[in-house]
N, C-alpha and C positions, 0 to 999 in steps of 0.2 A: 342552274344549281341553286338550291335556296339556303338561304342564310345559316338556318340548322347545319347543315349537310356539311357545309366550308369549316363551323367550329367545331362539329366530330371530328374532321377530317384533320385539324388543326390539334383536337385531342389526341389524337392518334398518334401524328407524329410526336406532341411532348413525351408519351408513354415510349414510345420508339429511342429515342435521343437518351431517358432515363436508362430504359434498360441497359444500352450500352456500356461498361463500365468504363471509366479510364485504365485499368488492368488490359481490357480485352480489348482495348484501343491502339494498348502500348507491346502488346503479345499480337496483335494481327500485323502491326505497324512491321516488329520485329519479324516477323516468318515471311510477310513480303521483302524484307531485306535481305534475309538470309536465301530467298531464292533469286533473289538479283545477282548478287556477289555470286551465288552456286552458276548460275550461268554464262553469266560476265564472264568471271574467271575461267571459263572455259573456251571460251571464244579469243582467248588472247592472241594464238599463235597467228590469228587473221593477219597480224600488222604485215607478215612476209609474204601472204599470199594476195593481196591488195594492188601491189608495184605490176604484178604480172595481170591479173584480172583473171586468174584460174584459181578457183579453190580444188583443194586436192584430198587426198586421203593421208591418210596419216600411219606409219609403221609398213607392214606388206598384206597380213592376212585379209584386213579391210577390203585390197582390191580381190579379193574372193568372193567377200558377200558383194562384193559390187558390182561383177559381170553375172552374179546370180540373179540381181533386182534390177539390172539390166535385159536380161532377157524374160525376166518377168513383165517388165511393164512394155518390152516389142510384142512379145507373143501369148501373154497370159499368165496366169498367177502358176498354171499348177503346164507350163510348157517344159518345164525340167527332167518335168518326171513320166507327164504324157501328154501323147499318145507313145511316142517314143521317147525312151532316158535320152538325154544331150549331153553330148560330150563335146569337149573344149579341145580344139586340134591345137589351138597354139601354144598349148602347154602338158607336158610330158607326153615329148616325139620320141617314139611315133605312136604309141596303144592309144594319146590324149587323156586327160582326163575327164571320169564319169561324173560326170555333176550330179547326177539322179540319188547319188547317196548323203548327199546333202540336207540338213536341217533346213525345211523353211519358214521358222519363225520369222525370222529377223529381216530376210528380204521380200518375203511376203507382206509382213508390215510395213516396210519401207515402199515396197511397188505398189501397193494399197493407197499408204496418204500420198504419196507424189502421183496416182490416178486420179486421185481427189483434187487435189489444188490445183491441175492441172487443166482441170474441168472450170473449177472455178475463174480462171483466169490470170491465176499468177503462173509468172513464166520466169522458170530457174532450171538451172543445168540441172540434173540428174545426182554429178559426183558433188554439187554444192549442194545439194538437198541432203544427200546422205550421209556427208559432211558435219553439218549442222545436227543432225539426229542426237546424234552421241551425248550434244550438251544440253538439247531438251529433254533425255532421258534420266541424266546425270540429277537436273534442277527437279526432274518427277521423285526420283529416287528421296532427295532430300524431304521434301515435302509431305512422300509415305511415311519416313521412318521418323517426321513429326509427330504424327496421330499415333505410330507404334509406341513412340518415346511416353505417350502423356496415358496412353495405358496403362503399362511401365509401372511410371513413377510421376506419375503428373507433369502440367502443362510446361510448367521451368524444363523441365525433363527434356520434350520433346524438344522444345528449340535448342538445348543444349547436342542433341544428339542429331539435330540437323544441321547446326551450326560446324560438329566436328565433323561431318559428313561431307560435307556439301564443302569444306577446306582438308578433306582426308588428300595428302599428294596419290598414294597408292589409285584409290577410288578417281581423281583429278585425270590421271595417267589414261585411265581406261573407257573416260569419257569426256576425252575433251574433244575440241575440233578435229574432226577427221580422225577418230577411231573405232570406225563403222563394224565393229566383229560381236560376236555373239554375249560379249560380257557386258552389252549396251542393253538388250532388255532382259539378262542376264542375273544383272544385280537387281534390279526392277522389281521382278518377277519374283525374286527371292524376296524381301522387305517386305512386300505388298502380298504373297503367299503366307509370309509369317505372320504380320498382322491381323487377315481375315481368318486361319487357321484357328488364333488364338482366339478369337471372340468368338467363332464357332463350335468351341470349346467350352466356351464360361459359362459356369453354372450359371449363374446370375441372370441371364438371360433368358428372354423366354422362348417357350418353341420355336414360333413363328423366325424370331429375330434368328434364331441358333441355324435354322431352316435356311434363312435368305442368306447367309455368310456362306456356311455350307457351301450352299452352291456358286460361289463365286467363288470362292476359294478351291475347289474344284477344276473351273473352268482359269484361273490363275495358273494353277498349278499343269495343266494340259498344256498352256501358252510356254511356260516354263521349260516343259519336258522336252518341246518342238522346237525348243530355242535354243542350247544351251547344254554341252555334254555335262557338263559338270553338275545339272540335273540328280547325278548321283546322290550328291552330297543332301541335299535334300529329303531328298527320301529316306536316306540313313538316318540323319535328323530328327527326321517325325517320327522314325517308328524308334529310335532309342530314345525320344521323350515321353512316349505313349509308356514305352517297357517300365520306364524310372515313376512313371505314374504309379503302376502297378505295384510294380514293388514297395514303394511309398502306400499302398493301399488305398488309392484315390482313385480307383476303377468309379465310373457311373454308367449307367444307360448314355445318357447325353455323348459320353466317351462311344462309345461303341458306334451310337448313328452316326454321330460328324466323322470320325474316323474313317468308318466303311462308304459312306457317298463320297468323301473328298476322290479318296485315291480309286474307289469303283468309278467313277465320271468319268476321273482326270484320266486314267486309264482308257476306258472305253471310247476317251475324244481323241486320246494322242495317238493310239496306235490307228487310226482313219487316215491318219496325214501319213503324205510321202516322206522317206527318212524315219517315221517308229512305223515298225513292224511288230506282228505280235511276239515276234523271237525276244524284241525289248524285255516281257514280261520274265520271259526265262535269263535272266542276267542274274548273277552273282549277289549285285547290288539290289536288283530288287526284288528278292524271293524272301529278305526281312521282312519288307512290307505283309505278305501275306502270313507269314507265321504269324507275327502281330496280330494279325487279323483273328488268326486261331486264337491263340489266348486270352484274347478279348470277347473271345465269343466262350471262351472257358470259364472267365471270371463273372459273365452273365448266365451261365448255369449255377454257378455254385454260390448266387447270391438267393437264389432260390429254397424252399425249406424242402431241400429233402437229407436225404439220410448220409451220413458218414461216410457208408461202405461207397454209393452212387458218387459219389465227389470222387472218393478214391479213383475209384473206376474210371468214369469219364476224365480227372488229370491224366489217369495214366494212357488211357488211350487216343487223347489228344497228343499227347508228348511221342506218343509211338510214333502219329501218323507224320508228325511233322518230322522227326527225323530221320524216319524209313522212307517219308518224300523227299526230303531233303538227299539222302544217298544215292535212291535210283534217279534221279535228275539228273544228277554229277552224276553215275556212272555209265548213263544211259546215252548221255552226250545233250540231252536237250537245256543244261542251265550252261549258260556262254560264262566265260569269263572276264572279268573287269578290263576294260581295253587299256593295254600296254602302258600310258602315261598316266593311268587314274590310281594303276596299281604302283605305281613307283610314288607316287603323293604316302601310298601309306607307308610303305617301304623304300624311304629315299636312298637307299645304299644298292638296291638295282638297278640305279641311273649313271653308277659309277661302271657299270660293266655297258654301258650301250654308251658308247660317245655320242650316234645319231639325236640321243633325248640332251644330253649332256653338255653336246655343243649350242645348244641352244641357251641365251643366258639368261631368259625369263623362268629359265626351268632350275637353275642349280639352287642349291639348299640355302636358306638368309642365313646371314649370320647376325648372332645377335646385335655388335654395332649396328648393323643394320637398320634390323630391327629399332632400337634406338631414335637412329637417325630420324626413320619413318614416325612414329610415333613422339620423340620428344617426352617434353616433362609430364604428357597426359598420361603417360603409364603408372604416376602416384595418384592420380584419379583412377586408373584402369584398376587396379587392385583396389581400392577406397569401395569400388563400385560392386567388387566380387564378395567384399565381407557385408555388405548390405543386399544383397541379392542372398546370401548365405544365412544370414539374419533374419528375414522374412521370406522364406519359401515358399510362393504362392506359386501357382502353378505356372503364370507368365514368369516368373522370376527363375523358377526351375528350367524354361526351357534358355534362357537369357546365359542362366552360364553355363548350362550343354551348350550351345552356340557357341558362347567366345571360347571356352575352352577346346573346343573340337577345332574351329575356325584359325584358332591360334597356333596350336598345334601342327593344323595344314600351312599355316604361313609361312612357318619356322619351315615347313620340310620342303616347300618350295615358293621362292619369292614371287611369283606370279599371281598365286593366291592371298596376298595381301590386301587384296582389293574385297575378295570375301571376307578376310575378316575385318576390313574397317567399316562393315554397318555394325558390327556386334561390339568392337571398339567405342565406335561411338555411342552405342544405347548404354554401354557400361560404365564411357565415362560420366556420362549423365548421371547416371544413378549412383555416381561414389561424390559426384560436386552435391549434387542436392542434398544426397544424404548429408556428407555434411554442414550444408550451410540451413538444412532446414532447422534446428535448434536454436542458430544465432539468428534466423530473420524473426524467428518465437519469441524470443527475447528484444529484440528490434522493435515488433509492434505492439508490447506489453510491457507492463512495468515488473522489471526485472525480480523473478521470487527467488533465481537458483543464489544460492551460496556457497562458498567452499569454508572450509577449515583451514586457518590458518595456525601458527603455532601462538600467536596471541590472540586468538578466540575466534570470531566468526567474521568474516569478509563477504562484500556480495561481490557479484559479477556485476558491474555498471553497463552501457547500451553499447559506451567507448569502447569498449574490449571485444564486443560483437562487429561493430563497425570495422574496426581493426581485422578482425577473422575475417569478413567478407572481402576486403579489400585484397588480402592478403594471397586470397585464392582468384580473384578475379585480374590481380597483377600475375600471377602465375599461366594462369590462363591467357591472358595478352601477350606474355613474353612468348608463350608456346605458338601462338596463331599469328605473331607479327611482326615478333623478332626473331627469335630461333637461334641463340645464341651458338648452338653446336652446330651451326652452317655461317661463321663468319657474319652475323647479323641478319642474313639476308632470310624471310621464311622459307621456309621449304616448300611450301606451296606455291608461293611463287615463281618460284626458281625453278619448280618442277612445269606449273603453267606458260609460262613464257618463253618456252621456244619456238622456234621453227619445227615446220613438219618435218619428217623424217627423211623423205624424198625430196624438198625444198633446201635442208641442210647436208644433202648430199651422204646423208647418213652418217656425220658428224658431229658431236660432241660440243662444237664451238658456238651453238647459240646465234649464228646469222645465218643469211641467207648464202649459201653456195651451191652456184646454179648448174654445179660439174655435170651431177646426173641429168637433171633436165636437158641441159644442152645434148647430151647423146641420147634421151628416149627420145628428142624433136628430130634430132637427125635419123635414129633407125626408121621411125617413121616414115617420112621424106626421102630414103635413097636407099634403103634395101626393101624387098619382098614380104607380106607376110610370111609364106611359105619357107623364108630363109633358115634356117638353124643355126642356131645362136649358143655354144657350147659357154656355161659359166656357172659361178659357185652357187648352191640350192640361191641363197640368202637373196639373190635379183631376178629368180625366175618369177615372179610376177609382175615387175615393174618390165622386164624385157617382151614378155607377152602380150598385157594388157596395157601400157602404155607402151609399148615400144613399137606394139604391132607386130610384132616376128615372135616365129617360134622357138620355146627352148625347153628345155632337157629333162627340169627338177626346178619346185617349185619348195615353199614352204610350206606346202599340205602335205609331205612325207609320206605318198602314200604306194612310194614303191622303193624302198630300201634298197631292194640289190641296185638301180638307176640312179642314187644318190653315193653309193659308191664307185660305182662307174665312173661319173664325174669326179669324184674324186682321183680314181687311178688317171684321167684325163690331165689333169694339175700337175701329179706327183710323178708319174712317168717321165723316161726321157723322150724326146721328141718322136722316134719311129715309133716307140711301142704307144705312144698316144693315139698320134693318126692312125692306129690299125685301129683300135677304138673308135676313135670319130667316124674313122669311116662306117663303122656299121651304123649312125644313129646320119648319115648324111650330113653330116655338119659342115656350115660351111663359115661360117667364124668364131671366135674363140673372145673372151670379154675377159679383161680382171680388171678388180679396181683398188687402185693404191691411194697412200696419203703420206710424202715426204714433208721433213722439217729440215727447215732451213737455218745455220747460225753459225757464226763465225768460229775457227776453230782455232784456239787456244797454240797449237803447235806452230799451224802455218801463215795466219792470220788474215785467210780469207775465208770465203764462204765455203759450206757443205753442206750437201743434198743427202739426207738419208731417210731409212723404210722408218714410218712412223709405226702407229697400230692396229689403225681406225680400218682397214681394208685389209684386204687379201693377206695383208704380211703378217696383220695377227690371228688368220683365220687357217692358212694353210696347214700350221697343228693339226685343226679337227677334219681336214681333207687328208690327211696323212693315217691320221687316228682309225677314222668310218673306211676307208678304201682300205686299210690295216685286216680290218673285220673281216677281206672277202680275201686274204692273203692265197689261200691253198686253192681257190677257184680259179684265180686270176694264174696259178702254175699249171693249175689242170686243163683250163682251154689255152695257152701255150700264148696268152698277152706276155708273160715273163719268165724269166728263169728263177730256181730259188733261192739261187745268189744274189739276184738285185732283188728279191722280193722283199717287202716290209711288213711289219705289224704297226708300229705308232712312225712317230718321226725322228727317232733317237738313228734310222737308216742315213737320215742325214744331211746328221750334222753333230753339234754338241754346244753346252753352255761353256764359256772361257770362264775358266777358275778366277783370272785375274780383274776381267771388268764386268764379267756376268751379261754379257751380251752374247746374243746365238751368234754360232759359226757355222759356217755351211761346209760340208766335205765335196769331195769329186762329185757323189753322185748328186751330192744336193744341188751343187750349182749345174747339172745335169738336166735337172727337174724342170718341165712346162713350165712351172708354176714361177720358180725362181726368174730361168729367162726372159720371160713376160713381163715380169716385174722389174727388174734390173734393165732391160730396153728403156720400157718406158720412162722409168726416172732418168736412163741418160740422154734420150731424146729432149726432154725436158730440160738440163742442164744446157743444153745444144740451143735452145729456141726460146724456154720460157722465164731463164733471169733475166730478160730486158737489160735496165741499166748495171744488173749486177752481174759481176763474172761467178759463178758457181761451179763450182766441179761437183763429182758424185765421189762417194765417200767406198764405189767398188769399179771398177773396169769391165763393164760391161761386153758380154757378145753378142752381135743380132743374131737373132731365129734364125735356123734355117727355112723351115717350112711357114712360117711366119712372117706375115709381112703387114705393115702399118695400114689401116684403113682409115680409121678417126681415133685421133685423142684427142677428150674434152679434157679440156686444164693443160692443156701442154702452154698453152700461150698464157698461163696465168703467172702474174710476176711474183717474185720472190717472196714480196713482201706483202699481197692484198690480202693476205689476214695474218695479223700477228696474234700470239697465241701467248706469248709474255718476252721476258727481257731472260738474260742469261745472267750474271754475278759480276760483269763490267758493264750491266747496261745497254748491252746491243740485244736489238730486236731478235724475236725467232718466229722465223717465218712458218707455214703451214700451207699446204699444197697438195690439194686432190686430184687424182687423174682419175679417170676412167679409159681404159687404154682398150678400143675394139681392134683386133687382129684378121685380114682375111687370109685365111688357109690353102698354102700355095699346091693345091694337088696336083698339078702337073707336073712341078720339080721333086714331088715327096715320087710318086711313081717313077720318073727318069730316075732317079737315086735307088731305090730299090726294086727297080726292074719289074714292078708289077700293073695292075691295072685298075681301073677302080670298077 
């Protein structure tokens, strides 16, 4: 190389090194941090899973998409759905469940890069791979709605709006370790849909560029549709942004092509994949899209020069056609209607009639503490953010607070959807910090011209008083992200990142590790049959199937209602009329799982054992409730009489006026569910206070037809997790069981003379 060539080369780099600013030093610095911390922080719950050497999944739905991208990556991406649909025997015996209707975004992506790396040479379990995803999605997520933020409202914007992103708990919740379910490329797909949309939208741009968006945003939006019920919401979205266009008078050409290729693509790619069919297009939800489409194609005739009467004309026959389509559709049968739990999002007061949706507590309505709680002091940013979006209506602005508001809206009507709304949260609270702080950094980097009026003449604003504003909002901001003062100091993000999985805390509340569940999915494993049937409440029909290895009954994919009541009358019945049940479904054991508290009692001054919350004993309510649902069927095939029949659980028992603790009547303490439960806590009493003597706080009866197989937690002592102190200072103890029962059928037949 000759001398020239090395001093170019050497000019080059000065030019290089110049261009760089220290701004864009200290802003790239910043967004590589912000997606450390996004990650990090999701990876916390590792510390419990480490001790054992298993990573696991986290919640129940997860192991759904798990045996999906499980038998994706034995048999092929697309073995679900052909040659033949696959159905899953171990779980809802005996029809099984049909996998083939399944979305395969998410485990298709998943069975995709774990064939990939697997190729390459790295070698990792499957459930730790999928494990893992959630908080690579979670750090992707932040990262899009950077580049979204600095469209927005520029660059400050974006890391502001990745910052509260990437520490949203809601958002944290749904993509941290092991929360492998559909709201992983879910929220993704959304961010990253809204970004490209929008730029393929902007006037400002030119064909080609508006062209290239387009089409990814398209093919986003397909990935989206294939991944994600909630899909819906989206599409409502865009076409009530497009509408508010219109009406605003901001129709374009540009409008109408990006418009009609995104969702003509998106369209034309999802409905290919198995799980959308073309019946998708006929849904409720997305038959706005194509109206849209009309009127867009109406505002580009009538930008045209022709005559009065022709506009008249062609409105009025556009408008005919869609709403004369619009009725034969609906009357015809071919437009589907919004499925079950998307239409109680609009209308949360139909959730109050179906306890099956109701019991479920990711579904019931937030309240606004809640709300609060989740959110913190950033909601005087979150408003700050909607009078500057209000201020300037540009057309990304316009669609920013149809988002939060709509988004908002849904959060409020069900707390699950929180997680949607905290990318819109955080783009908004961005846009109410900058907004304000952008006049005091104006004044910061220039010599001060504003002045106020004072009542002795004129005063300026000095830099001091600016300095003060910014600090003032950025102390604000710290308190909300580090302290959290309306959570006892502790953030809420943290507190919400730092537990235990769900199956590793035994589905427990108390933040360690309790190995109750485990120790009984390693033993169904180990000493019963797949083939075995496993009677128990929906809420462990995955973890009994797919880690337990055995079959069982009801699963949390609901996707046979009268069989989740059924289990339920299995609970709430008394023992004959149970086993005539069991028997038709084969069962040959029966599972509940409780959580007693231990402490000393004040009367007699020893210990007592009684029903906590965390299990079965705060659940059998909503098995009372849903098996309530199926009251007159359950007298009309002859399981009951309609004397012992129920609707909710007021059959029994009642609340005691005087300490507001349930009591249980004849029939309640009658009930499967009761007996099961009241065994095993006094077996427990009997084996697992160790050095403490404990009584039980009811006098238990064993089962008749029921008899002991495994109880995990029976030998766990009094005291291996304390939960607090009582008002003298003694400990209170906390004790999970899982109590499996096997079903004695040969005494149930000698007793009543029948056969199986």
């Amino acid at each position: 190389m000759s001398k020239d060539s090395i001093t170019d080369s050497l000019k080059g780099l000065r030019k290089l090194r110049v261009n760089i600013s220290h701004a864009k030093i200290i802003s790239i610095s910043a967004l590589l941090l912000i997606l450390f911390i996004a990650f990090t922080i999701r990876i916390l719950p590792l510390r419990w899973e480490i001790p054992s050497g298993t990573i696991r999944l986290n919640e129940f739905d997860p192991y759904y998409q798990f045996i999906l991208t499980r038998h994706m990556v034995q048999n092929g991406l697309l073995s679900p759905y052909y040659p033949t649909p696959w159905t899953e025997t171990h779980l809802w015996y005996p029809q099984g469940l049909d996998m083939s209707n399944s979305l395969p975004g998410l485990p298709m992506t998943a069975a995709a890069l774990y064939t990939v790396i697997s190729f390459l040479g790295v070698n990792i379990d499957l459930m730790a791979f999928t494990s893992f995803l959630p908080a690579i999605a979670g750090m992707l997520s932040a990262l899009v709605i950077y580049f979204l933020g600095k469209d927005i409202a520029g660059k400050p914007a974006g890391l502001i709006a990745a910052l509260f992103l990437a520490l949203s708990p809601s958002f944290i919740q749904r993509t941290a370790l092991g929360f492998f379910d559909t709201e992983v490329p879910g929220i993704l797909g959304l961010v990253l849909f809204i970004f490209l949309f929008l730029r393929a939208t902007d006037e400002t741009r030119s064909l080609k560029s508006s062209l290239l968006y387009t089409f990814l945003s398209s093919l986003v939006l397909s990935y989206f549709l294939v991944s994600w019920g909630a899909a819906y919401y989206m599409l409502g979205l865009s076409a009530l942004f497009v509408f508010v266009l219109m009406l605003l008078k901001r129709y374009s050409p540009r409008l109408l092509l990006s418009y009609s290729l995104v969702f003509g693509i998106a369209f034309f790619v999802a409905t290919k994949f198995p799980g959308i069919s073309l019946n998708y297009l006929s849904s409720a939800a997305v038959i706005p899209v194509a109206g849209i489409f009309l009127l867009l194609c109406l505002s580009e005739v009538q930008r045209n020069n022709i005559s009065l009467q022709t506009k008249l004309l062609l409105t009025a026959a556009i408008s005919a056609i869609i709403i004369i389509g619009f009725i034969a559709l609906w009357q015809l049968g071919y437009m589907q209607s919004i499925a079950g739990k998307f239409i109680t999002v609009i209308d949360p007061f139909i959730r109050a009639a179906n306890p099956l949706i109701e019991s479920v507590a990711e579904h019931r309505i937030s309240a606004w503490g809640n709300i609060y709680y989740e959110l913190g002091i950033g909601i005087l940013f979150f408003l700050a953010g909607l009078y500057f979006t209000l201020r300037n209506p540009t057309n990304r602005n316009i669609f920013l607070l149809l988002f939060g508001l709509t988004s908002l809206y849904f959060a409020a009507s069900m707390v699950r959807l929180l997680a949607v709304f905290a990318p819109a949260f955080a783009l908004l609270v961005a846009s109410g910090v900058t907004g304000i702080l952008r006049p005091f950094f104006t004044l910061l980097k220039e010599a001060p011209q504003v002045v106020t009026r004072a009542k002795r003449g004129i005063a300026r604003v000095s830099k001091e008083y600016s300095g003060i504003a910014v600090l003032l909002v950025f102390t604000l901001l710290v308190t909300n992200l580090a302290f959290s003062p309306q959570n006892s100091g502790m953030p809420r993000v943290y507190a919400q990142a730092y537990n235990p999985l769900t199956v590793t805390s035994s589905s427990t509340p108390i933040g360690t590790n309790v190995p109750e569940w485990i120790n009984m999915l390693l033993y169904t494993q180990n000493n019963l049959q797949p083939t075995d049937v496993v009677a128990a409440w929906w809420d462990y029909g995955y973890w009994l199937g797919i880690l337990g290895n055995v079959t069982s009954l009801a699963d949390n994919a609901t996707v046979n209602a009268t069989q989740i009541e059924n289990v339920g009358f299995i609970m709430m019945a008394n023992e004959t009329n149970s086993l005539r049940m069991l028997e038709q479904y084969n069962a040959k054991y029966i599972l509940v799982f409780i959580t007693l508290q231990v402490q000393r009692s004040s009367a007699t001054g020893g210990y007592v054992a009684q029903l906590s919350r965390y299990g079965d004993e705060g659940k059998w309510t909503w098995m009372a409730k849903i098996s309530g649902q199926a009251e007159q069927r359950f007298i009309d095939t002859g399981y009951i009489d309609a004397a012992s029949a129920w609707t909710d659980e007021t059959k029994f028992g009642t609340v005691s006026n005087s300490t507001g603790a349930w009591e249980w009547n004849t029939q309640g303490k009658n009930s499967v569910v009761y007996k099961l439960m009241d065994w095993a806590k006094q077996r427990w009493t009997e084996v697992g206070g160790l050095q403490y003597t404990v009584s039980s706080d009811t006098t238990a009866v064993e089962p008749t037809f029921f008899n002991e197989k495994y109880f995990s937690g029976e030998d766990t002592g009094a005291f291996n997790y304390v939960i607090g102190y009582d008002s003298s200072g003694n400990p209170v103890g906390f004790v999970p069981i899982v109590a499996l029962y096997e079903i004695d059928w040969d005494a149930y037949h000698t007793a009543t003379n029948s056969t199986g």
